[in-house]
C-alpha positions, 0 to 999 in steps of 0.5 A, spaced: 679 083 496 686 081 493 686 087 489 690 092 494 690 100 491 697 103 493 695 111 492 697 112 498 704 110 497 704 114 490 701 121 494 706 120 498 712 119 494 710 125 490 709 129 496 701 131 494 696 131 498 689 127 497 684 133 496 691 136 489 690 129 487 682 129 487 681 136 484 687 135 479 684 128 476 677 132 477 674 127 481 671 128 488 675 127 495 670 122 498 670 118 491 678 118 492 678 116 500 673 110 497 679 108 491 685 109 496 682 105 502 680 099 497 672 100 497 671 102 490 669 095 486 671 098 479 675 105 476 674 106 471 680 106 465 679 114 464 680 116 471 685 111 471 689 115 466 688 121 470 691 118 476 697 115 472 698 123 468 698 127 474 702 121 478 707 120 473 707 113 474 703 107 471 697 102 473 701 096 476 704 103 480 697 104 484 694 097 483 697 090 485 693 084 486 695 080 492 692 072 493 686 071 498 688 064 501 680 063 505 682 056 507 688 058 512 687 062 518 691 070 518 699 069 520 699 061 520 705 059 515 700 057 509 697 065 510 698 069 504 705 071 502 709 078 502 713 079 496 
């Protein structure tokens, strides 16, 4: 899925772990571990929002989209690039 979830990277960076974030945004550990590991196929915007107040950042700082290139083979020089 080129759309890549950066939570972990966020939870990090404000030093809390999965389980405060889950109870603080009134979400489940399980459906948070599904989110942060990439499995999710939709959030929803209010539990978005929740994330973003009790993170203090924005959307683009927990969601980014990465392109897909299905034609070449993973690590050749026409692979996806890294910004």
């Amino acid at each position: 899925m080129p759309i890549v979830v950066d939570i972990d990277v966020m939870l990090a960076r404000r030093k809390m772990s999965v389980g405060e974030l889950a109870e603080r945004v009134g979400i489940t550990p399980a459906n948070l571990a599904v989110l942060k590991n990439g499995r999710a196929k939709a959030v929803r915007f209010t539990t978005l929002a929740a994330l973003c107040e009790v993170l203090d950042c924005q959307p683009g700082d927990l969601l980014r989209w990465e392109p897909e290139d299905e034609t070449a083979p993973a690590g050749t020089a026409s692979g996806a690039q890294h910004h």
